[in-house]
N, C-alpha and C positions, 0 to 999 in steps of 0.2 A: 497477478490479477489483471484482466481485462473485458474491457467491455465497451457496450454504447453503441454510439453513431459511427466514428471516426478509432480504428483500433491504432495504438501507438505503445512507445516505452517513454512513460512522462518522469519516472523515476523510481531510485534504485534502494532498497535499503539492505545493510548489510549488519549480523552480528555476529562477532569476535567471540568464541565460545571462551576460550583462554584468558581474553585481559577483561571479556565483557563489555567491552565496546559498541555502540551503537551508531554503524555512519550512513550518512545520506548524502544522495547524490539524483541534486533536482536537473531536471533536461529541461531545456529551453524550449516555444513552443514557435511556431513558423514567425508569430508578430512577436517573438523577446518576452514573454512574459516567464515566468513559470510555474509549469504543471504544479498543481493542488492535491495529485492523484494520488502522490504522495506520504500525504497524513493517512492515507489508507494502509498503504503499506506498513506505513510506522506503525500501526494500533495493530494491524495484525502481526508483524513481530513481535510488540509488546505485548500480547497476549498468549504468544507462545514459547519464546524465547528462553523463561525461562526452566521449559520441562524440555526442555534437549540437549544431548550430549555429546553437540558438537555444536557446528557454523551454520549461518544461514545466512539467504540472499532471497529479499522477497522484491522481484519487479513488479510495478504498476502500472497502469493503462487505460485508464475508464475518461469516457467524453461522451457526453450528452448535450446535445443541441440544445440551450434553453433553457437547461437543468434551474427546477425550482429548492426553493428552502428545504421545500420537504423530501425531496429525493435528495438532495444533497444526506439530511438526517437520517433515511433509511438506509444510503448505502454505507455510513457507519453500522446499524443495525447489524447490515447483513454481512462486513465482516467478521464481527463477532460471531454472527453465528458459523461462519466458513470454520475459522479460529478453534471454535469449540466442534464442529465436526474434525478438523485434520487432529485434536486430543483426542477425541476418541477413537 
């Protein structure tokens, strides 16, 4: 997933088909904090993870200059909807 202002890899999520595992892996941002971009990717794993029959590895990347409450809200939104397009 990528998008915004500024494109990057803020972080990693990964899932273990075999033990079921779910890992993440947050990338640091130029000032030390880290990426958010993150819980994006987690939800979109979590919403598909488990209709697959095998591994998976969703990177993330979204940065928005200024990003308000409610764009932060929609871009949960619109994973989901991603989610639910890559099911069907």
């Amino acid at each position: 997933m990528t998008g915004g202002d500024v494109p990057h890899l803020g972080g990693v999520v990964s899932f273990d088909f075999k033990s079921k595992k779910i890992s993440k892996t947050f990338f640091e941002s130029h000032d030390g904090r880290k990426h958010k971009d993150i819980f994006l990717a987690e939800q979109f794993a979590e919403k598909i993870k488990d209709h697959l029959n095998g591994n998976l590895c969703v990177t993330a990347g979204v940065h928005i200059d200024g990003i308000t409450e409610k764009q932060i809200d929609a871009s949960f939104v619109m994973v989901d909807e991603l989610a639910q397009a890559v099911l069907n």
